[in-house]
C-alpha positions in Angstrom: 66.6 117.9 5.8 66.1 118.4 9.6 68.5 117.7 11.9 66.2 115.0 13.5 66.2 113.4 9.9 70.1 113.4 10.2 70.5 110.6 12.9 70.2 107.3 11.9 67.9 104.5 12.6 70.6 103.0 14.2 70.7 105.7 16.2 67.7 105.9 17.2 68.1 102.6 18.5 70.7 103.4 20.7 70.0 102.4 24.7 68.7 105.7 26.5 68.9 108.3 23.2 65.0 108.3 23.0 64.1 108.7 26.4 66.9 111.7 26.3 65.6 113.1 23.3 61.9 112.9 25.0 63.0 114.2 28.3 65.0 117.3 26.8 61.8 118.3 24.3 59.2 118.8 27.9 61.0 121.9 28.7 63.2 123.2 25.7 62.7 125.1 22.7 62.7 123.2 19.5 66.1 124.9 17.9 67.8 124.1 21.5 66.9 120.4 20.9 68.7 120.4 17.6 71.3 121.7 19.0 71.4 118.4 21.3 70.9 116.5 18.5 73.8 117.7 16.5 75.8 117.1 19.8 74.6 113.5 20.0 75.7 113.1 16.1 79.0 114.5 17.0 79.5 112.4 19.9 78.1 109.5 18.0 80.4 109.5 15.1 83.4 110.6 17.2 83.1 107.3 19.8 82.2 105.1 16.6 84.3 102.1 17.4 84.7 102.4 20.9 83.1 100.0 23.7 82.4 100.0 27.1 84.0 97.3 29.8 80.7 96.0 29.3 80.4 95.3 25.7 77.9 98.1 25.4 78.5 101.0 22.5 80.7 103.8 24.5 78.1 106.8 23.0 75.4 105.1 25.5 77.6 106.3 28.5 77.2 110.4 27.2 74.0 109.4 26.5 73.3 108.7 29.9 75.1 111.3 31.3 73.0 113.7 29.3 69.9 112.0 30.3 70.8 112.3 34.4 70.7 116.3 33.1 68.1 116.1 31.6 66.2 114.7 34.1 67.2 117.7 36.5 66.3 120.4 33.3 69.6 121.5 32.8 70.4 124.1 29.9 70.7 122.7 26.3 74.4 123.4 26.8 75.1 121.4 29.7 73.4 118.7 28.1 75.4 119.3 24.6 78.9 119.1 27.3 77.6 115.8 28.7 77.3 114.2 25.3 80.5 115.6 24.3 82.2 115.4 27.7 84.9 112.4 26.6 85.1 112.8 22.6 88.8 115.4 23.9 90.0 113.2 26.0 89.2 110.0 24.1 88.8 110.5 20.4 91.3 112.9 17.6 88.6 116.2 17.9 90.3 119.4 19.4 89.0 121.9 21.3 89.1 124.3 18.4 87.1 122.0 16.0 84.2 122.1 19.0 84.3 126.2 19.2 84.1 126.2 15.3 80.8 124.2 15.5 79.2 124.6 19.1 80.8 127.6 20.2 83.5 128.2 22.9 81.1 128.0 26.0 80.5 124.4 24.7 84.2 123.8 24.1 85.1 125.3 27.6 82.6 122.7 29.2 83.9 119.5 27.1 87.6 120.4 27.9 86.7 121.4 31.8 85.2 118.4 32.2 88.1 116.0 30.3 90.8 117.7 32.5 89.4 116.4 35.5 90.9 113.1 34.4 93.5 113.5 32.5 96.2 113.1 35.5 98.1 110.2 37.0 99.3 110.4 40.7 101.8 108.8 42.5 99.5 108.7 46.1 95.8 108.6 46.9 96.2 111.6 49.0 98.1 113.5 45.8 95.0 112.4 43.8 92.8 114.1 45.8 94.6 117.0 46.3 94.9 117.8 42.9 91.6 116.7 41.9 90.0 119.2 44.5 92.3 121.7 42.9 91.3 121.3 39.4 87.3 121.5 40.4 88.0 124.6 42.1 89.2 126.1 39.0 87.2 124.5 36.6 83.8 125.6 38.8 85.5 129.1 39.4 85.1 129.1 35.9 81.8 127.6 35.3 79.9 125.8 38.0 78.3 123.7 35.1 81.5 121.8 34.8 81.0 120.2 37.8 77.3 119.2 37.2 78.4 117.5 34.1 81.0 116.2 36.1 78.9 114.9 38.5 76.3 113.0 36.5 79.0 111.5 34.9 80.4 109.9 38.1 77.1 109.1 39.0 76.5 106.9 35.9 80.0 105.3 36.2 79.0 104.1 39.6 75.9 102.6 38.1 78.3 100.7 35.8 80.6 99.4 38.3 80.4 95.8 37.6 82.6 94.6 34.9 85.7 96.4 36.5 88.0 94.4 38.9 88.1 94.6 42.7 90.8 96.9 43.0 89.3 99.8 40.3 85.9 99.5 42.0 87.2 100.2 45.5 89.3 103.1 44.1 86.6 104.0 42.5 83.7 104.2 45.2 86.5 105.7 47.9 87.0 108.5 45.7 83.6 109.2 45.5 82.5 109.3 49.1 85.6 111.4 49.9 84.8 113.8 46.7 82.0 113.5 44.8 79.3 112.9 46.9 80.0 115.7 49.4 80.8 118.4 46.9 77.0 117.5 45.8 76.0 117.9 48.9 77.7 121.0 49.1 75.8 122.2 45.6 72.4 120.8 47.4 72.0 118.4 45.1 70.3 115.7 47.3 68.8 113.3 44.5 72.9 112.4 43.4 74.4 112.8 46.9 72.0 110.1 48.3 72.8 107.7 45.3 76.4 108.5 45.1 76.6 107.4 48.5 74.6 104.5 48.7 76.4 103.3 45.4 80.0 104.0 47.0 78.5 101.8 50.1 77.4 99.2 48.4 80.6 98.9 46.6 83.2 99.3 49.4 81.0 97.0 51.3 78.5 94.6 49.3 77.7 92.4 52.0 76.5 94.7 54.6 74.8 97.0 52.0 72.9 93.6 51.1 71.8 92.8 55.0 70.6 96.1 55.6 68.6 96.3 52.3 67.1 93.0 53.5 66.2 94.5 56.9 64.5 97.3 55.5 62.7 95.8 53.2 61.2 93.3 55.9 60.7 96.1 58.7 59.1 98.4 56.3 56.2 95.3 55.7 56.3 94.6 59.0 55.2 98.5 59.7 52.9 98.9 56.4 49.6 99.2 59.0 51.0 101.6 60.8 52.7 104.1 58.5 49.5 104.0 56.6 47.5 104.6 60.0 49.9 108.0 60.8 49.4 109.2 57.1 45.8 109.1 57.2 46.0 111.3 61.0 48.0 113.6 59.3 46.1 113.8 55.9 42.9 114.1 58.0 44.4 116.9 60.0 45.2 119.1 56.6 41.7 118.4 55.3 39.9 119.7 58.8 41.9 122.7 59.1 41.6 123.6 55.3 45.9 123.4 54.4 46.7 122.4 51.5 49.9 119.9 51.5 50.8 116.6 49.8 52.2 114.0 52.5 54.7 111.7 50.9 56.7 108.6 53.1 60.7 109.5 53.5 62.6 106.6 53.6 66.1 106.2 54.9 68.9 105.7 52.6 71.1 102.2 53.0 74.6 104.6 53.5 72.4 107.1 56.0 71.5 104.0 58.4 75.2 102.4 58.7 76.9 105.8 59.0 74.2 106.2 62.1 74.8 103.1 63.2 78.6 103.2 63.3 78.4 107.6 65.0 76.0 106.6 67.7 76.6 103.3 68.1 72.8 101.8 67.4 71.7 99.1 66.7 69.8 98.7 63.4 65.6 98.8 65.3 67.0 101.6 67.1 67.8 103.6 63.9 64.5 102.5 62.2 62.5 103.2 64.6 61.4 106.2 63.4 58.4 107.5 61.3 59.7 109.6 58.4 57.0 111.5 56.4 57.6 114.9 54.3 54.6 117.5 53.5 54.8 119.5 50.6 52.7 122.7 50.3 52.3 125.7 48.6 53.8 128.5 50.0 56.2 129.6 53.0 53.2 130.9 55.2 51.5 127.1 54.9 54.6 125.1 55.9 54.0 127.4 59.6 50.3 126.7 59.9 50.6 123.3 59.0 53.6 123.0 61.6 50.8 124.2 64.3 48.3 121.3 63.3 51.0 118.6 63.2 51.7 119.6 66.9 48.3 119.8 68.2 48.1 116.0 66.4 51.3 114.9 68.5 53.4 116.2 70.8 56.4 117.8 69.6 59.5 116.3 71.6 62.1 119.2 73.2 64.7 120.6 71.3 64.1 118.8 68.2 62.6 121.4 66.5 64.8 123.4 63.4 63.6 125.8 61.1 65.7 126.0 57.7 63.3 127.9 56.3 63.9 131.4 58.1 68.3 130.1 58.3 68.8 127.7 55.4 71.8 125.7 55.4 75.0 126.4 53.5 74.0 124.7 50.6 70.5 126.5 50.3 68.4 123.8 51.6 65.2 125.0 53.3 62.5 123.3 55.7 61.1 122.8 58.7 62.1 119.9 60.6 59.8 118.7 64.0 59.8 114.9 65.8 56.4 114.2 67.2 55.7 111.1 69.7 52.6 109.6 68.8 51.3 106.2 68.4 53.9 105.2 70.8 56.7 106.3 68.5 58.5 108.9 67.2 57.6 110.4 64.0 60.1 112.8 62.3 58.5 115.7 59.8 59.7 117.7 57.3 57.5 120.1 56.2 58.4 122.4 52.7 57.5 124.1 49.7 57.6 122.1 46.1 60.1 124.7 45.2 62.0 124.2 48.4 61.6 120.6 47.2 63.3 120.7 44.1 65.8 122.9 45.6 67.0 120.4 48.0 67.0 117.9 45.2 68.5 119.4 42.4 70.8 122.2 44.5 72.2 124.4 42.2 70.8 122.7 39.3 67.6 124.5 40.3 68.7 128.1 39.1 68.2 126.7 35.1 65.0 124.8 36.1 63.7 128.1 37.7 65.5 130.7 35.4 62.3 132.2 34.2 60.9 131.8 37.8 63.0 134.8 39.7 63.0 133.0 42.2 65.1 134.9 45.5 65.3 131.3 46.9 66.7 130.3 43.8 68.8 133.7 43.5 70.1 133.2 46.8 71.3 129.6 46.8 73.1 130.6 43.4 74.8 133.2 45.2 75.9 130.8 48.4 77.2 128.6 45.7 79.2 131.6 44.0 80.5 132.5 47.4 81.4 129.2 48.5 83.4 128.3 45.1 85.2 132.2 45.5 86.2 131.3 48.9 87.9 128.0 47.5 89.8 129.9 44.8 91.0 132.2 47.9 92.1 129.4 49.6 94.0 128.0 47.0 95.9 131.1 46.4 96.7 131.0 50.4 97.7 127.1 50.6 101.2 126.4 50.3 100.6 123.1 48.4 98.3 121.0 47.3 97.9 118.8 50.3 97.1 121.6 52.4 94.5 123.2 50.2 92.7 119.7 50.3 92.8 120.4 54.5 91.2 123.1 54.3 88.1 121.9 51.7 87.5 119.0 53.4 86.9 120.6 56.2 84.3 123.4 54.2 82.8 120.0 52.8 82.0 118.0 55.8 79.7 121.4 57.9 77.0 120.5 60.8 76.5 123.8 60.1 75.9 126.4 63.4 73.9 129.9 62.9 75.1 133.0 64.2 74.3 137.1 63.8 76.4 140.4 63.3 75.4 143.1 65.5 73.5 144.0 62.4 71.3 141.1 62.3 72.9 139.3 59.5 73.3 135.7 59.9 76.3 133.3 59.3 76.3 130.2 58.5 79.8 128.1 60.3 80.6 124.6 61.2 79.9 123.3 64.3 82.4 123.8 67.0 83.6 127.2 65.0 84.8 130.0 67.0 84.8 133.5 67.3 88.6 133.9 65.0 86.1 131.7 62.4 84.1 134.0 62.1 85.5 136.6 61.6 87.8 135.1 58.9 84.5 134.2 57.5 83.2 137.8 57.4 86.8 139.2 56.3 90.3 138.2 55.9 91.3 141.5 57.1 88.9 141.2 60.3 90.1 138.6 61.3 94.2 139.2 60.8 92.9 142.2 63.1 90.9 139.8 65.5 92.0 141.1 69.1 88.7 140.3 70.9 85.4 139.5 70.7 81.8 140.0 72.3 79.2 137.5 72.8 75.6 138.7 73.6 77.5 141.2 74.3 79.5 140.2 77.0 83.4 139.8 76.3 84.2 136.1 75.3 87.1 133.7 74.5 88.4 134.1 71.1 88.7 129.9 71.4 85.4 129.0 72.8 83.0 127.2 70.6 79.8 129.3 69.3 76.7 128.2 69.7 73.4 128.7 67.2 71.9 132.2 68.0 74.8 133.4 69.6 75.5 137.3 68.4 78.7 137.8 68.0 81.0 141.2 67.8 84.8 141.0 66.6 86.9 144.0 67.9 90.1 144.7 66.0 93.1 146.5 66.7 95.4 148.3 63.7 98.3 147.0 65.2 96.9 143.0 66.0 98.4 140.1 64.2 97.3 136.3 64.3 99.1 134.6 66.8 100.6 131.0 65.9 98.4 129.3 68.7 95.2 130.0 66.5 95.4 127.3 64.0 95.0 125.0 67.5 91.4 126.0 67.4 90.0 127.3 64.4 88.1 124.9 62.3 86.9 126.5 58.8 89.7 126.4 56.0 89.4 129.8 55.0 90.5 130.8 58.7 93.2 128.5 58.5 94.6 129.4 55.4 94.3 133.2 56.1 96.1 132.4 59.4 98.9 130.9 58.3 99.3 132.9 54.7 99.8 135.6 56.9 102.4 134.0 59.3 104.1 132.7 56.4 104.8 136.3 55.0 105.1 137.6 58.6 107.6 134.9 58.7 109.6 136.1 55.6 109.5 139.7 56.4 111.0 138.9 59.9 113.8 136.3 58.2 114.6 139.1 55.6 115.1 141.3 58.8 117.3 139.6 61.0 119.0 138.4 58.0 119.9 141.8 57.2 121.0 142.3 60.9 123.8 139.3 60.8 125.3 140.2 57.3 125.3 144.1 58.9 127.3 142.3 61.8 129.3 140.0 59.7 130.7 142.9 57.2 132.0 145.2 60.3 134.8 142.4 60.9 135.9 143.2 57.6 135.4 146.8 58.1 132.4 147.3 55.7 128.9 147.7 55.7 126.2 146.9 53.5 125.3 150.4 51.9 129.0 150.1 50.7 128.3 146.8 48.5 127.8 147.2 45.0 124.3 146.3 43.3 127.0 143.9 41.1 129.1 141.9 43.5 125.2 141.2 45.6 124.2 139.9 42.4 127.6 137.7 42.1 127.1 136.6 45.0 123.3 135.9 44.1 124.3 134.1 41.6 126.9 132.2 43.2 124.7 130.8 46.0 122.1 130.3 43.3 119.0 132.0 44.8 116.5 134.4 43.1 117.9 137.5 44.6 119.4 139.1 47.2 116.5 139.5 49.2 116.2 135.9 49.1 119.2 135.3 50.2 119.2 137.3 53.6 115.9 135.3 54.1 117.8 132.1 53.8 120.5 133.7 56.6 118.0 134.5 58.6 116.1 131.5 58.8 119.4 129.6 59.5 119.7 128.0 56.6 123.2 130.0 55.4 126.0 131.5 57.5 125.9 135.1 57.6 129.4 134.8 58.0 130.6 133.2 54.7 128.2 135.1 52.8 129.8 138.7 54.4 133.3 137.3 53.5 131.6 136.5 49.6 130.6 140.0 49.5 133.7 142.0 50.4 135.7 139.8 48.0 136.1 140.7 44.5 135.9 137.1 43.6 132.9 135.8 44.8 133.7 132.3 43.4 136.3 131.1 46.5 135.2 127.5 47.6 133.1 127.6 51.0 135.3 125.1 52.5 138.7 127.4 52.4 136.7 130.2 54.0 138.0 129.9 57.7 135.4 129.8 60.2 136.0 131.0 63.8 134.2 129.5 66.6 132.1 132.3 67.7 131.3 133.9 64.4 133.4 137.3 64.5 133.4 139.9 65.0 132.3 140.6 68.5 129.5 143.1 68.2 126.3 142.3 69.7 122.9 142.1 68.8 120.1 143.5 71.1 117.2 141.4 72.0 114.2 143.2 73.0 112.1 140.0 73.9 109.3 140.4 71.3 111.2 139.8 67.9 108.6 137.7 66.7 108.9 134.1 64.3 112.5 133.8 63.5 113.7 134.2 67.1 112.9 131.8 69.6 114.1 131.1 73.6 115.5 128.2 74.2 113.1 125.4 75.9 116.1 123.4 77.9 117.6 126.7 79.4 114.8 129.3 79.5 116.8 132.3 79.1 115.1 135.6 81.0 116.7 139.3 81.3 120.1 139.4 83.2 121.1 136.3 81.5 124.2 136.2 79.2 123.0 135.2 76.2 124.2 133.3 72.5 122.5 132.7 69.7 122.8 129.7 67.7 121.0 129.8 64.3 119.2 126.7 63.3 118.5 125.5 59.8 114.8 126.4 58.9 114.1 127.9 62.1 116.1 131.0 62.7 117.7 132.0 65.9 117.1 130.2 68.7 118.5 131.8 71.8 120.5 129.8 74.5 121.9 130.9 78.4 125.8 131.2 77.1 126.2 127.8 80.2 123.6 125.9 78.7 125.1 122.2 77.5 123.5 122.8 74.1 125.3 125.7 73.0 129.0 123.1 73.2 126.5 120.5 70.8 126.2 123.6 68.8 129.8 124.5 68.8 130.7 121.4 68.4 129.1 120.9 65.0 130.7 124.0 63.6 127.7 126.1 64.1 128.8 129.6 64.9 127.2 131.5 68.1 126.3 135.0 68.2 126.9 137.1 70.7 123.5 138.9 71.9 122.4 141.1 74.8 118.9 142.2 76.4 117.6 145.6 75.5 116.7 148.1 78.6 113.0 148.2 80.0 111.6 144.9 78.5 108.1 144.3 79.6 107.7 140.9 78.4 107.1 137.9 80.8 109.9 134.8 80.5 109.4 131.3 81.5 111.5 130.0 84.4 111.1 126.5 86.3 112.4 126.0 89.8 112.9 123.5 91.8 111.4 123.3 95.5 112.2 120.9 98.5 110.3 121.0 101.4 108.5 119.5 104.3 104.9 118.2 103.9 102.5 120.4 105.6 98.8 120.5 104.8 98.1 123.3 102.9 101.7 123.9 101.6 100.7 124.5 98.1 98.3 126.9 98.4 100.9 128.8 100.5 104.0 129.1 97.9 100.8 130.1 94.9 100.1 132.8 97.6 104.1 133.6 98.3 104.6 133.9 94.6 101.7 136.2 93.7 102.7 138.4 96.4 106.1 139.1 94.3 103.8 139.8 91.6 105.0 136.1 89.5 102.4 134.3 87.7 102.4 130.4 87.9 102.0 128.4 84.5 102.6 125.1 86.1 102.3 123.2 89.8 103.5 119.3 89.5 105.1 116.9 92.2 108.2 115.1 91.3 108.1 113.1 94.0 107.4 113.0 97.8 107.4 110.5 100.6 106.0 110.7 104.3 108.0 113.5 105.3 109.4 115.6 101.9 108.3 116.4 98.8 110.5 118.4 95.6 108.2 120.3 93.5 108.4 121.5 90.0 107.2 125.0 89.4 106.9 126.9 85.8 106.5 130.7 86.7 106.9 134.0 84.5 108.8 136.6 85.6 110.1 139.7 83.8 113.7 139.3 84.2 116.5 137.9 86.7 115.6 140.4 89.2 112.0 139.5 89.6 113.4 136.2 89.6 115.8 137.0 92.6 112.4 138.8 94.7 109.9 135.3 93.6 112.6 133.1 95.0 113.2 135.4 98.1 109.6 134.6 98.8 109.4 131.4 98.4 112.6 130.9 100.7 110.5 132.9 103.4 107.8 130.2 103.8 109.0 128.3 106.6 108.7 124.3 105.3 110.9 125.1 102.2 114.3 123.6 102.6 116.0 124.4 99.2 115.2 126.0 96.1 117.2 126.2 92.7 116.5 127.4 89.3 116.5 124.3 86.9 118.3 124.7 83.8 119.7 122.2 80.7 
């Protein structure tokens, strides 16, 4: 008996199972189509009993699933996974019941698929960020998880209807944060467009319904003359001998309000606009027809792209030209069919074409693979889940920008990426060693903005680092997660550090040092303070968030198990050793904003929970707060021959003379300061006090700026401002 002979007449009358069946046997082999059969009997008797919200047999859900697969010409396995793609999560079979009779590839699919869904959360934004976790991993592991996953959302958002309110706005808001844009992201067009309009319609019925309406109205009202262009155009192929099919583009319902709410049109002003798309036959047609098209109608400026020599990120290709003509504007896109089905079906293209070796197809398969490696990378970088979800979303939502190595090679990058973005993008370890950058070559801003058809060289340094001030501008994720994975390990290394520095300090008041401890009283005292090890714990001191003191007095004590509180604390954390400060210590120790320390000062340091060390003038008002909340200071002093520039602000009266300003800038430059900051306080017909932020190197530069200043002849008083 055949396995066709195996499914009931009932089944056979099953909604969708014979237009599945008939769509799978146009382009696969008749033992792969038994194998979708036994998939559908599988499914079939595993769901037997189970109904859908509305009323319907659940088995004509997979079936439909399959059938959106189908449709695209997906392998016999994704389609076998999209038949089977609930009967884990929903009925008693395992996983290992499906390897037994499918195989495991078939039983990886089903179960990648099911745990997609099998998770509660507590937030929306939790939801998402795990979701977008679990599709990294599951397409790491197979990108066909996500197809299957993707048709299945599709049809669930055909089938909206019978669930409340409440589940349908969940629903659709997932799927226009998710879904639709990691289809876009695959390329495929054909359940991007409907998974938006879908999620449109349902957030927002009524203005879905009115703008259906209007198109449907404008569209009569301009039947004569899209039907006068096409025949110009058609005309224009058959003169010049080019062969091309010219097919109307219409504009999708989601498309025309997301216009009309970014550029704030009205609805004529978004429709008016010609859409038509010519297909040819091969890449050196789609130029020459783009020649007679613009010898039909002028081309307007700038509006002219060509994804077909720099496809997009998602492998879409075409030429793109707006013509005025007619007294309108006419937008065309002009393509190969296989550029065609590649921006419909995306990824889904590389089974379609499998047989084809195709490069397009080759190398859209590969921007896929690189893409969903990328993810993985920065979900190994992210500190949570929340974060990783910042840093796809912002990988998912591209106006993508072209730009070129010195080789030639181009990269695709958002818009308003910079020079740190790429080169993150071309490698983490390029840009951790970012230190500056030519543009046509010319040196550039590491922050500025690229533009398409920039070239772009990244020089490096061994010794460079990411600075902290990046993550202000960068805008790819993988740049931002490289950036701060690095600080956040730069961050620990330097905690460990001065950790090890204050316990050093702390054990001399009790006459030890830390070469002296025994590998068994650390780990006591490990255990004691219950952290992983004892690296750990000088981390924790030196981020502030344990006294170095209490922890030396644990470790010289052959009982580590004394309560903190009969430890005796003395106010200024004995003993009274100091610790140098060179200026440049990094992360963990910071100046103080209110007193803007410099060289010469006396200096404390007071540690703060989290932060580290924050260092304080020993007169400034917040060192008492400090003190006062039994938070021990730390004696500190400045190394010899810093060459680091300090903050200072001063404060300047004096009488109002045109010009004035421009004189103290010039007074101060001369004493070699550089000014951060020029702001009145306040000023009246004859005085003014103003504010000035300058660096100096230390209090003796200070002492030669202020001298200077003193010198111009309108000042009246000057004073260093401090907390």
């Amino acid at each position: 008996m055949s396995v066709e002979e195996l499914v009931s007449q009932e089944s056979m009358g099953i909604t969708g199972y014979d237009r599945l069946i008939a769509a799978v046997r146009e382009y696969l082999d008749e033992d792969k189509v038994d194998w979708v059969v036994r998939a559908f009997i599988k499914a079939r008797d595993s769901h037997d009993g189970q109904y859908r919200r509305s009323g319907e047999p659940y088995i004509t859900h997979p079936v439909a699933v399959a059938t959106i697969l189908a449709d695209m010409r997906l392998d016999h396995q994704s389609l076998m996974a999209a038949l089977m793609h609930d009967v884990i999560e929903d009925t008693p079979v395992t996983w290992d019941e499906l390897a037994s009779e499918f195989g495991e590839t078939v039983a990886n699919l089903v179960d990648g698929v099911s745990k997609l869904t099998q998770i509660e959360f507590r937030t929306r934004a939790e939801a998402q960020a795990e979701n977008f976790q679990k599709m990294t991993l599951a397409m790491a592991r197979d990108i066909r998880v996500m197809l299957v996953k993707l048709a299945d959302r599709l049809h669930n958002m055909r089938t909206l209807g019978p669930l409340s309110i409440e589940k349908r706005t969940r629903i659709a808001t997932e799927t226009l944060d998710i879904y639709a844009p990691i289809a876009n992201r695959l390329g495929i067009n054909t359940i991007r467009v409907e998974l938006e309009d879908l999620g449109f319609a349902a957030l927002h019925p009524m203005r879905a319904k009115y703008i259906r309406k209007a198109v449907d109205k404008l569209r009569g009202n301009h039947r004569e003359i899209i039907s006068e262009i096409r025949s110009r155009l058609d005309n224009c192929l058959k003169d010049r001998g080019l062969p091309g099919k010219i097919v109307g583009r219409e504009k999708h319902l989601n498309s025309i309000y997301q216009k009309m709410k970014s550029k704030r049109k009205s609805f004529h002003e978004i429709m008016d606009v010609y859409a038509f798309r010519i297909i040819t036959e091969s890449e050196d047609d789609c130029y020459r027809i783009l020649g007679a098209v613009h010898s039909l109608y002028k081309p307007l400026p700038g509006r002219f792209k060509d994804y077909i020599a720099m496809p997009k990120a998602n492998g879409y290709q075409s030429l793109h030209t707006t013509l005025f003509g007619m007294h309108v504007n006419i937008e065309i896109q002009i393509r190969t069919q296989e550029m065609e089905e590649i921006a419909n079906n995306g990824i889904a293209s590389h089974w379609l074409y499998k047989t084809a070796d195709s490069d397009a197809i080759s190398a859209n398969f590969t921007r896929v693979d690189r893409w969903v490696k990328g993810l993985m990378q920065m979900r190994e970088h992210a500190g949570d889940s929340l974060e990783f979800i910042e840093h796809v979303k912002i990988d998912l939502f591209p106006d993508e920008i072209y730009v070129f190595t010195p080789k030639g090679k181009i990269m695709e990058l958002p818009a308003g990426a910079t020079p740190v973005d790429f080169a993150y993008a071309i490698h983490t370890d390029i840009g951790n060693a970012c230190v500056a950058c030519r543009i046509n070559k010319h040196l550039g801003s590491l922050s500025a903005p690229l533009s398409s058809g920039q070239t772009v060289e990244i020089i490096t340094a061994p010794t460079a680092k990411p600075s902290p001030s990046w993550l202000n501008f960068v805008v790819t994720g993988k740049a931002k997660s490289g950036i701060r994975h690095y600080l956040k390990h730069q961050r620990q290394a330097e905690a460990h550090d001065l950790g090890k520095a204050l316990i050093k300090r702390s054990l001399k008041s009790f006459n030890k040092k830390l070469s002296e401890i025994s590998e068994v009283q650390k780990q006591r005292v490990v255990e004691h303070n219950q952290v992983d090890n004892f690296d750990a714990l000088l981390e924790e001191i030196g981020m502030g968030n344990r006294m170095a003191y209490i922890i030396g007095r644990q470790l010289v004590q052959e009982d580590s198990h004394v309560p903190e509180q009969e430890v005796e604390l003395t106010r200024d954390d004995s003993p009274k050793s100091t610790l140098t400060i060179k200026g440049t210590e990094g992360l963990m120790v910071n100046f103080a904003h209110c007193c803007k320390p410099i060289p010469g000062d006396p200096i404390v340091g007071v540690m703060d929970s989290g932060s580290g060390m924050i260092i304080h003038s020993d007169s400034c008002s917040k060192v008492e707060q400090h003190l006062a909340g039994d938070n021990p200071s730390i004696h500190l002093s400045w190394a010899k021959d810093i060459t680091d520039e300090f903050t200072v602000q001063l404060r300047v009266e004096l009488e109002r003379q045109r010009g004035i300003i421009a004189e103290i800038a010039a007074a101060i430059t001369v004493a070699d300061g550089n000014i951060e900051h020029i702001s009145v306080i306040e000023q009246n017909a004859k005085l003014s006090i103003i504010s000035l932020v300058i660096h100096v190197s230390g209090r003796k530069h200070l002492a030669r700026v202020m001298k200077r200043i003193r010198n111009v002849r309108a000042v009246t008083n000057i004073t260093r401002v401090r907390a």
